[in-house]
GUFITOR-253930 format. One record per residue: x negated, y negated, z negated of N, C-alpha, C, CB in turn; residue number from 1. Coordinates in pm, whole numbers, plus 50000, padded with zeros to 5 digits. Glycine has a CB too. Layout:
<recs>
X, Y, Z, X, Y, Z, X, Y, Z, X, Y, Z, NUM
...
</recs>
This chain:
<recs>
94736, 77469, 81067, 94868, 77504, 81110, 94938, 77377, 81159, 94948, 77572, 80995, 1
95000, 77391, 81302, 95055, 77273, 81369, 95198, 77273, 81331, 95036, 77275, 81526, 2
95306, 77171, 81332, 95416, 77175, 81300, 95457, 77046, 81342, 95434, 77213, 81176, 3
95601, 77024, 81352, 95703, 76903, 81408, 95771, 76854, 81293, 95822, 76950, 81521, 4
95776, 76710, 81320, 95892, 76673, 81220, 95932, 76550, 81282, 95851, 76653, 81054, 5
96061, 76491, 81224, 96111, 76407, 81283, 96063, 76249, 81214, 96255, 76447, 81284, 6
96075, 76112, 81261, 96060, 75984, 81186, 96153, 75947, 81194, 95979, 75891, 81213, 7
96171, 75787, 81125, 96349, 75762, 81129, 96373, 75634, 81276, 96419, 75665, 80923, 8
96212, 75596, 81337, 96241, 75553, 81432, 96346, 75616, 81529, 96141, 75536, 81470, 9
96318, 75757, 81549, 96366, 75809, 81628, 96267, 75965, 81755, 96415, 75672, 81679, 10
96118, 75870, 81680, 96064, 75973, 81771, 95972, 76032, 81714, 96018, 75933, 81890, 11
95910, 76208, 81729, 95859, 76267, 81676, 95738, 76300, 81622, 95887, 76304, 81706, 12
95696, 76357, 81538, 95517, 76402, 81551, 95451, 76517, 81550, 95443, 76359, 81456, 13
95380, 76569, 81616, 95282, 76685, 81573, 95207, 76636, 81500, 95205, 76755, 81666, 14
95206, 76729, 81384, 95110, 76741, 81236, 95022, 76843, 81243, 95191, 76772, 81098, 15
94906, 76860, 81177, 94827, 76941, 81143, 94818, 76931, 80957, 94698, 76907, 81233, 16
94852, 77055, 80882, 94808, 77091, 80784, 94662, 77174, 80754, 94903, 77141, 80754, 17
94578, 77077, 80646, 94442, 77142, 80640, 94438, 77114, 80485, 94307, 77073, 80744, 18
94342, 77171, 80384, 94315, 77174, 80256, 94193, 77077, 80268, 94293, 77320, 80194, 19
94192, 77001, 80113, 94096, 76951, 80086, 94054, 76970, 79964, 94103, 76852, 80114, 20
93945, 76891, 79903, 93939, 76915, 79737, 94059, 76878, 79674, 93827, 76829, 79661, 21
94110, 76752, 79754, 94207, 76673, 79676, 94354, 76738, 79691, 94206, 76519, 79728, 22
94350, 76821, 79714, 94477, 76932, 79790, 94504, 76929, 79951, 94640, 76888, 79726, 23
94637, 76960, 80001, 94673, 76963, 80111, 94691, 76835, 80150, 94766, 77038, 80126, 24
94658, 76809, 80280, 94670, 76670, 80345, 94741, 76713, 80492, 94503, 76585, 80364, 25
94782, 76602, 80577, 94842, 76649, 80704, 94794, 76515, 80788, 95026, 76683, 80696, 26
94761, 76572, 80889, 94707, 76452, 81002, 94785, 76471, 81113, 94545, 76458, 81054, 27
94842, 76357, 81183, 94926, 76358, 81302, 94827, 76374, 81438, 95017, 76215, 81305, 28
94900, 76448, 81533, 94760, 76495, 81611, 94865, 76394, 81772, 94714, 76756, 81622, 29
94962, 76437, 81790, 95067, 76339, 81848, 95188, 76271, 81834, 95091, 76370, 81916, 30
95198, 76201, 81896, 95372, 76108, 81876, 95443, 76107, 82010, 95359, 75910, 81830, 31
95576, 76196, 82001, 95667, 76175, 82169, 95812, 76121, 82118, 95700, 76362, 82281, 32
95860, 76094, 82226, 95991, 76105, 82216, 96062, 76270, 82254, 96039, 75989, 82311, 33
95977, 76275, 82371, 96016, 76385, 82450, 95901, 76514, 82405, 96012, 76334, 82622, 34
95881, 76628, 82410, 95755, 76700, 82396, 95713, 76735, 82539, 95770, 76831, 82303, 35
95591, 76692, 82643, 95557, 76721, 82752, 95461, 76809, 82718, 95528, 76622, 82830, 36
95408, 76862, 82879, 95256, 76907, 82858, 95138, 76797, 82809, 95208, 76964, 82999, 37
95152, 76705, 82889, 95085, 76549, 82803, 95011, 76564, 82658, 95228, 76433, 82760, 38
95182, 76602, 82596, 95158, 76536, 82480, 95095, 76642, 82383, 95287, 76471, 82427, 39
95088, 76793, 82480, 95108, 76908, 82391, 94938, 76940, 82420, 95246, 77040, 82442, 40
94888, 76854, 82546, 94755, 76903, 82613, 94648, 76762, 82466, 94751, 76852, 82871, 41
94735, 76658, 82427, 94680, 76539, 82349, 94634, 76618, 82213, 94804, 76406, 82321, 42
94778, 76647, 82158, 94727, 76726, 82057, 94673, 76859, 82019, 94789, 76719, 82004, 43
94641, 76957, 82114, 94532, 77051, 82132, 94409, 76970, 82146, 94553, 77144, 82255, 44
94358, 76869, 82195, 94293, 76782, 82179, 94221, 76736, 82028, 94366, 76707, 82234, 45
94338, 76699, 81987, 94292, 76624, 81843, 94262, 76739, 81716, 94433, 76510, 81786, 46
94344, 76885, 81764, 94354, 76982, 81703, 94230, 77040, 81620, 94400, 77055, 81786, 47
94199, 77039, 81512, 94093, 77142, 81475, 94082, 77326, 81454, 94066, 77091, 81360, 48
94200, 77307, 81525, 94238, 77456, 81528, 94298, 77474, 81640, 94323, 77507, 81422, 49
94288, 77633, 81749, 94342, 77599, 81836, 94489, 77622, 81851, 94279, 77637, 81913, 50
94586, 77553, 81948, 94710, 77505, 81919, 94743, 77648, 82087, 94739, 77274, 81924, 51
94856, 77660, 82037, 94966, 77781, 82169, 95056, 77662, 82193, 95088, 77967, 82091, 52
95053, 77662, 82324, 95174, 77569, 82397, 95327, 77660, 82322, 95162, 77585, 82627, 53
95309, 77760, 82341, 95465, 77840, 82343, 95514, 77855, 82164, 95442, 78042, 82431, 54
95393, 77871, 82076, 95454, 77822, 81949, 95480, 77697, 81938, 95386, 77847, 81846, 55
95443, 77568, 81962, 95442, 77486, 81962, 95517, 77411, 82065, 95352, 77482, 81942, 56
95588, 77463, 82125, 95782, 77426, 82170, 95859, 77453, 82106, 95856, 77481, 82277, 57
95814, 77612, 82057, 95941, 77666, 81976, 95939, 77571, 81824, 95921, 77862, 81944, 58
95839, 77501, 81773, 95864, 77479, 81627, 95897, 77324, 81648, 95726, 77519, 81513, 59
95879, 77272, 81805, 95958, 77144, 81844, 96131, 77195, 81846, 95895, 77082, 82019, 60
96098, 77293, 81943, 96293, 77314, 81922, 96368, 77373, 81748, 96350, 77483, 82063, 61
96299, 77414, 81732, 96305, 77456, 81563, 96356, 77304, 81466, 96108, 77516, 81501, 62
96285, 77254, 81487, 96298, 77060, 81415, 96387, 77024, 81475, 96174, 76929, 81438, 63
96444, 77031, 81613, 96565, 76970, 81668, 96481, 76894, 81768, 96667, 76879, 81562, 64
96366, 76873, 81809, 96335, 76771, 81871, 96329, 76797, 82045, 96206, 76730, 81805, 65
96315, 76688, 82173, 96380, 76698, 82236, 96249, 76768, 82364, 96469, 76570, 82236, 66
96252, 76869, 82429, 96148, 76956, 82473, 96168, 76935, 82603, 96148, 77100, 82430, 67
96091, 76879, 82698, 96087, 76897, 82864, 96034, 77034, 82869, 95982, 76782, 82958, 68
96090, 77094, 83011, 96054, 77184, 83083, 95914, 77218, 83104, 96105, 77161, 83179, 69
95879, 77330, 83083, 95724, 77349, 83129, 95700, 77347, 83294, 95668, 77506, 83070, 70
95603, 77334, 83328, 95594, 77302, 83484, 95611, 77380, 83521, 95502, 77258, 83553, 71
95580, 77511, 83519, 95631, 77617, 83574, 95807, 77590, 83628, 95608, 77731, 83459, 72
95924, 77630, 83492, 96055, 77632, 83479, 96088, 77497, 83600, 96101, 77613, 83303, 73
96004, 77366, 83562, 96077, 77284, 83636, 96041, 77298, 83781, 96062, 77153, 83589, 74
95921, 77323, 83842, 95897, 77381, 83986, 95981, 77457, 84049, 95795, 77452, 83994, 75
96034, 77552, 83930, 96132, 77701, 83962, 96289, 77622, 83996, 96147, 77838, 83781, 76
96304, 77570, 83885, 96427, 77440, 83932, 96426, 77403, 84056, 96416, 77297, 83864, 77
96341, 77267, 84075, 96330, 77256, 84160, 96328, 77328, 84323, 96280, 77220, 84115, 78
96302, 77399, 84308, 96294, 77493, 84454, 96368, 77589, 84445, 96164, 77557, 84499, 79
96447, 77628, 84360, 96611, 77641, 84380, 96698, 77530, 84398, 96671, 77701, 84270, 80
96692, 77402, 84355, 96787, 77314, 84417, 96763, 77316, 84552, 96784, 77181, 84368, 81
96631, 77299, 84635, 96612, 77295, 84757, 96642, 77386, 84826, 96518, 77273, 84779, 82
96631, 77551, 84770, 96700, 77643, 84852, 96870, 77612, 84849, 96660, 77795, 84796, 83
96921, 77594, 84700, 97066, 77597, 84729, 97095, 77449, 84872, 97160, 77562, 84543, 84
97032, 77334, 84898, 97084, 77248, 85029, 97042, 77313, 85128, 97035, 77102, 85049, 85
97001, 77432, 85158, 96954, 77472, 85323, 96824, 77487, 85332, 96986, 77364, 85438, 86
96743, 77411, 85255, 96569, 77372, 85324, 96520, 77491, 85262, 96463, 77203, 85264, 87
96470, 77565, 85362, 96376, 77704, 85365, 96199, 77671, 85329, 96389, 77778, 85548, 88
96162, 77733, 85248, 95983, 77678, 85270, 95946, 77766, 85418, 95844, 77749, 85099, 89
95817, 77718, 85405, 95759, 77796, 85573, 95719, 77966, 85560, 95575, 77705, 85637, 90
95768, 78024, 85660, 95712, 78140, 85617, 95634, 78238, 85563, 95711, 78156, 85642, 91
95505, 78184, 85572, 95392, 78224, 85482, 95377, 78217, 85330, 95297, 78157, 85522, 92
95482, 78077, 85288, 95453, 78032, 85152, 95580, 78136, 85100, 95463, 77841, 85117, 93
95672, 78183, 85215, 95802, 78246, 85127, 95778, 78374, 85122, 95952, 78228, 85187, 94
95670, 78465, 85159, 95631, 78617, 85159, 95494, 78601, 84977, 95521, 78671, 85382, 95
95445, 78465, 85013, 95321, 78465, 84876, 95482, 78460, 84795, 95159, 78281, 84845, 96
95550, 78363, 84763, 95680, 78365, 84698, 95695, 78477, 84603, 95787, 78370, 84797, 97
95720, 78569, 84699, 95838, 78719, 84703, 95722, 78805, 84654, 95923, 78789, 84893, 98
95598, 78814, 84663, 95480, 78902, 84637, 95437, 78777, 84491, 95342, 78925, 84809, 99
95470, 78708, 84437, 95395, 78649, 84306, 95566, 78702, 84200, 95337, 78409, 84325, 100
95653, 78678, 84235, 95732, 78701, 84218, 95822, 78862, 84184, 95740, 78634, 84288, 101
95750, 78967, 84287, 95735, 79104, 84261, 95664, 79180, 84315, 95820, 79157, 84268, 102
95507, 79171, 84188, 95398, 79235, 84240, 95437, 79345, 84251, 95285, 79231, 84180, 103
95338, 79408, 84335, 95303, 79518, 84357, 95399, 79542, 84465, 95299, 79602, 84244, 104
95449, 79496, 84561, 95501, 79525, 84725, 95418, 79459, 84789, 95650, 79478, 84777, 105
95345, 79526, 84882, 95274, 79481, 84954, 95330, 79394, 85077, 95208, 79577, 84978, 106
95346, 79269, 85075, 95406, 79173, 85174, 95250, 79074, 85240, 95545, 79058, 85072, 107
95194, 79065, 85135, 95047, 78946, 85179, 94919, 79039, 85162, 95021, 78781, 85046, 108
94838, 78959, 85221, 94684, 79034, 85216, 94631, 78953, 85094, 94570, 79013, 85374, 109
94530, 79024, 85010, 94433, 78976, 84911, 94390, 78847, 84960, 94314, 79070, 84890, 110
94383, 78830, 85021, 94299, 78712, 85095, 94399, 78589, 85063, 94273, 78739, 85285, 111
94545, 78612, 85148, 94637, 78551, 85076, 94659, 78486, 84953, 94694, 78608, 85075, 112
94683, 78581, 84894, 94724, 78575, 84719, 94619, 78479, 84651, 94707, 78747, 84631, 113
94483, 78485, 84716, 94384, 78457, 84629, 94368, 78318, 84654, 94261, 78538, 84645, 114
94429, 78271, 84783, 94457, 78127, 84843, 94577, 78076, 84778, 94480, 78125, 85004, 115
94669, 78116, 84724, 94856, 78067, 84726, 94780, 77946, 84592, 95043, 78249, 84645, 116
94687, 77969, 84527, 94676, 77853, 84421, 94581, 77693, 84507, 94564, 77938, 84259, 117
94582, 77713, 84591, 94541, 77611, 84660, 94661, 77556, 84758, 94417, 77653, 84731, 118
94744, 77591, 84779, 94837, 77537, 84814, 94878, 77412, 84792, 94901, 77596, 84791, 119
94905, 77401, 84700, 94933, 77236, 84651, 94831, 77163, 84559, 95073, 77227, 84563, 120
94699, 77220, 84592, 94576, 77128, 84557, 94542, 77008, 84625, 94463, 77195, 84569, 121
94474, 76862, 84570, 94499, 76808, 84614, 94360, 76784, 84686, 94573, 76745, 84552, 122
94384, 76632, 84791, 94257, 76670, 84879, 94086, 76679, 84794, 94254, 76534, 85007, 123
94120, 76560, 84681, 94015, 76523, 84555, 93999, 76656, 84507, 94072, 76412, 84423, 124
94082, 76735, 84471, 94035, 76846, 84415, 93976, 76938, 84503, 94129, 76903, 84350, 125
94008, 77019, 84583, 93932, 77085, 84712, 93792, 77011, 84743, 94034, 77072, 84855, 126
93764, 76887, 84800, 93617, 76809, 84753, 93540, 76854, 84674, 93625, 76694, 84695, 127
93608, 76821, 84551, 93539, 76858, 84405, 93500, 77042, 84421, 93680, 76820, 84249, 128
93574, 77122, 84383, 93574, 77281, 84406, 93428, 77313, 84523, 93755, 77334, 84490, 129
93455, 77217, 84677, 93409, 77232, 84745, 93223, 77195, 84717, 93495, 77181, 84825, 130
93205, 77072, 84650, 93119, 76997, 84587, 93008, 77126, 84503, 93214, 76884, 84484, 131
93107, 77172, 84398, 93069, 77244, 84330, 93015, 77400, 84363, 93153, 77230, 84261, 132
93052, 77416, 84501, 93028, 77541, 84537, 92902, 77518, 84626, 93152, 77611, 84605, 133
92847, 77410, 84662, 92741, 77325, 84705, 92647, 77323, 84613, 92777, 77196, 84735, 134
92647, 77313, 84498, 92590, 77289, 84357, 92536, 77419, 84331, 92697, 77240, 84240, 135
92641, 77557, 84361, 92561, 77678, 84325, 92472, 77748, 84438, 92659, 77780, 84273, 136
92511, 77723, 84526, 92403, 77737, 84645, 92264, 77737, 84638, 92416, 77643, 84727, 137
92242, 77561, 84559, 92102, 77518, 84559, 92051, 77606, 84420, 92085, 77333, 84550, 138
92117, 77665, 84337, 92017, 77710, 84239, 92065, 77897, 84230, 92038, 77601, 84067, 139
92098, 77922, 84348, 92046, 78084, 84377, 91930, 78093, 84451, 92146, 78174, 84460, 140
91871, 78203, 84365, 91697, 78229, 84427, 91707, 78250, 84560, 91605, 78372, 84368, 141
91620, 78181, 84636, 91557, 78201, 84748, 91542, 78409, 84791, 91399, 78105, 84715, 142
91541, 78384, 84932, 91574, 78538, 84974, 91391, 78553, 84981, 91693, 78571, 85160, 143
91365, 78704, 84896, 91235, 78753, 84877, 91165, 78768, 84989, 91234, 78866, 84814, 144
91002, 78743, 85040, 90996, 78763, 85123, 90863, 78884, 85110, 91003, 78643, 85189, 145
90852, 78966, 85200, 90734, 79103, 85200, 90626, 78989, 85128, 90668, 79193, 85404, 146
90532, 79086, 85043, 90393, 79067, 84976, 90293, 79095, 85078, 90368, 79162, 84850, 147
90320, 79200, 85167, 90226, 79216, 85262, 90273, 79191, 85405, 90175, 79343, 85247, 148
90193, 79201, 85518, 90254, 79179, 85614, 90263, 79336, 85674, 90188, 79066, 85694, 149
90320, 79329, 85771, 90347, 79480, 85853, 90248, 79471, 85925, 90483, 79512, 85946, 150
90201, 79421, 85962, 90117, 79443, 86140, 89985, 79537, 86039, 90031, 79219, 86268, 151
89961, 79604, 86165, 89853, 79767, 86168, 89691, 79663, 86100, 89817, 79870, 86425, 152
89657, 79734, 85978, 89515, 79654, 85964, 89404, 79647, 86056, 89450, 79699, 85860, 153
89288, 79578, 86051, 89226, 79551, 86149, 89072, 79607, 86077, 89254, 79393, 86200, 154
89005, 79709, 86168, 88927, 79750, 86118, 88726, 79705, 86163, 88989, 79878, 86133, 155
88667, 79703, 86089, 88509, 79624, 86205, 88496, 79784, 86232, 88305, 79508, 86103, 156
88422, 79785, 86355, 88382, 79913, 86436, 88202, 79895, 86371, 88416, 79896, 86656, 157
88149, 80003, 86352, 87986, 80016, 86287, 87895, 79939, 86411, 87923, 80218, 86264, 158
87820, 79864, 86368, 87745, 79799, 86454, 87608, 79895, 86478, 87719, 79652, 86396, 159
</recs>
């Protein structure tokens, strides 16, 4: 069981509670000031159990301690500040938008939708993806070829 508490430096820890012979013990899995994904991806890491991002904000905000935005919320921020100055995204990215936003109206093609997560991939990553799809190529079986041939058999005429 993961949990928050505060130090008197000032900055926080994720704990893990586990039993031993010798009773209960607690191991620190991270240390923030702030709680990021970072710090929340560190200690799922160190975790021997697996850790929920979303309990594990709430029992940061529970302790009082001080929680950044998940990337999601702050993206969403963000691109409402940019809509509230004027700047429009390009049309294509503002119909995937409006269709991730309220499925089920048909505004984009499958084809679309299935692309909008590459959007802001970066060039290293597309490489890599690309790399890897190179990788499965070489170890799908070869295309079968006939055991026999077609052409009409050939027969000896009686001597």
């Amino acid at each position: 069981m993961a949990y928050v508490v505060g130090k008197k430096t000032g900055s926080w820890e994720v704990r893990e509670a586990h039993m031993t012979e010798s009773g209960p013990r607690n191991r620190t899995l991270a240390t923030f000031t702030v709680l990021t994904a970072e710090r929340i991806e560190h200690a799922r890491a160190r975790s021997s159990t697996a850790l929920d991002e979303h309990t594990l904000r709430k029992a940061a905000l529970r302790a009082g301690a001080p929680v950044a935005l998940s990337d999601v919320n702050r993206a969403g921020g963000e691109l409402l500040a940019e809509l509230a100055e004027g700047r429009q995204p390009r049309q294509m990215l503002r119909r995937l938008l409006l269709d991730a936003l309220a499925p089920g109206s048909p505004r984009t093609s499958e084809s679309a939708r299935a692309a909008a997560r590459w959007i802001s991939a970066t060039q290293r990553q597309r490489g890599e993806t690309l790399y890897d799809l190179l990788l499965l190529t070489d170890h799908l079986p070869p295309r079968r070829t006939a055991a026999q041939s077609r052409f009409p058999r050939l027969r000896s005429a009686p001597a």
